[in-house]
C-alpha positions in Angstrom: 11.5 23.9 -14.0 14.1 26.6 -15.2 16.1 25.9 -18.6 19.0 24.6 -16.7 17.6 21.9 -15.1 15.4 21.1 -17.9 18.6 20.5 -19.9 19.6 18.2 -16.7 16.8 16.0 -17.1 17.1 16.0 -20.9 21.5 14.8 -20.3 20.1 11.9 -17.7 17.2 10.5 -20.2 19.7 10.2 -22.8 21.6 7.4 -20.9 18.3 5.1 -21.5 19.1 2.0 -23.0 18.0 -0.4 -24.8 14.3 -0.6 -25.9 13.1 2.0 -23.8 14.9 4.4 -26.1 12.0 3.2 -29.3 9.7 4.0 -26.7 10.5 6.6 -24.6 11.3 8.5 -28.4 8.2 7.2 -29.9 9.3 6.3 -33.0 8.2 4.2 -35.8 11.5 2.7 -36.2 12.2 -0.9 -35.6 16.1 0.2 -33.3 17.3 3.8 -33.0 20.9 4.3 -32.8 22.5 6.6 -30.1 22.8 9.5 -31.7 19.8 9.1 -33.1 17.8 8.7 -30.2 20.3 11.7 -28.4 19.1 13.8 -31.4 15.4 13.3 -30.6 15.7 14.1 -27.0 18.0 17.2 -27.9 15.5 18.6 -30.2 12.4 17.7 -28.1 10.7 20.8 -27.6 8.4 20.9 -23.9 5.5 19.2 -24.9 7.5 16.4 -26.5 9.8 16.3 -23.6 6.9 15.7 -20.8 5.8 13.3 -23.1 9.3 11.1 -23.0 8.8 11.6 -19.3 5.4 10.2 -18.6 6.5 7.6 -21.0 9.2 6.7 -19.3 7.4 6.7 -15.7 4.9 3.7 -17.2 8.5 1.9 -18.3 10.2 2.2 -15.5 6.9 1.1 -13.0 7.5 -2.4 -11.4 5.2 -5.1 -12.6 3.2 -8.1 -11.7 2.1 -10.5 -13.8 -0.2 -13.0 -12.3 -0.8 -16.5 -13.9 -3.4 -19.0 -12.6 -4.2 -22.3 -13.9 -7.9 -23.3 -14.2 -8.9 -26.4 -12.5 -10.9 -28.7 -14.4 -14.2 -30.3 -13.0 -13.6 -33.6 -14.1 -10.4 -35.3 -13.8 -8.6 -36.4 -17.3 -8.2 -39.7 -17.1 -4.9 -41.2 -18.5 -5.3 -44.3 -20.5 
């Protein structure tokens, strides 16, 4: 990727919201502001920057969650 469209990239990922920003920033703080999270991604160097992005790939995957209920061998009885 050439500088310019690096710095592309970098002006879409700050528009993530919420708590993707703790994550996507990796941070140890509980909430980042704005322009504290903007900051990060600003000063991100390459390494840190493919980082957010492979980061931010898991995030934004859909997920399943699957929930089964065991069934029992004997009935409860109700008395």
């Amino acid at each position: 990727m050439t500088k310019k469209e690096v710095d592309k990239v970098k002006m879409r990922i700050k528009k993530v919201s919420g708590i993707y920003r703790k994550r996507v920033a990796s941070t140890k703080q509980a909430f980042l502001k704005k322009e504290e999270y903007e900051a990060i991604v600003k000063s991100a160097d390459i390494q840190k920057f493919a980082k957010m992005l492979r980061i931010l790939g898991f995030l934004t995957q859909t997920k399943v969650y699957l929930f089964w209920k065991r069934k029992l061998k004997k009935p409860i009885l109700e008395g």
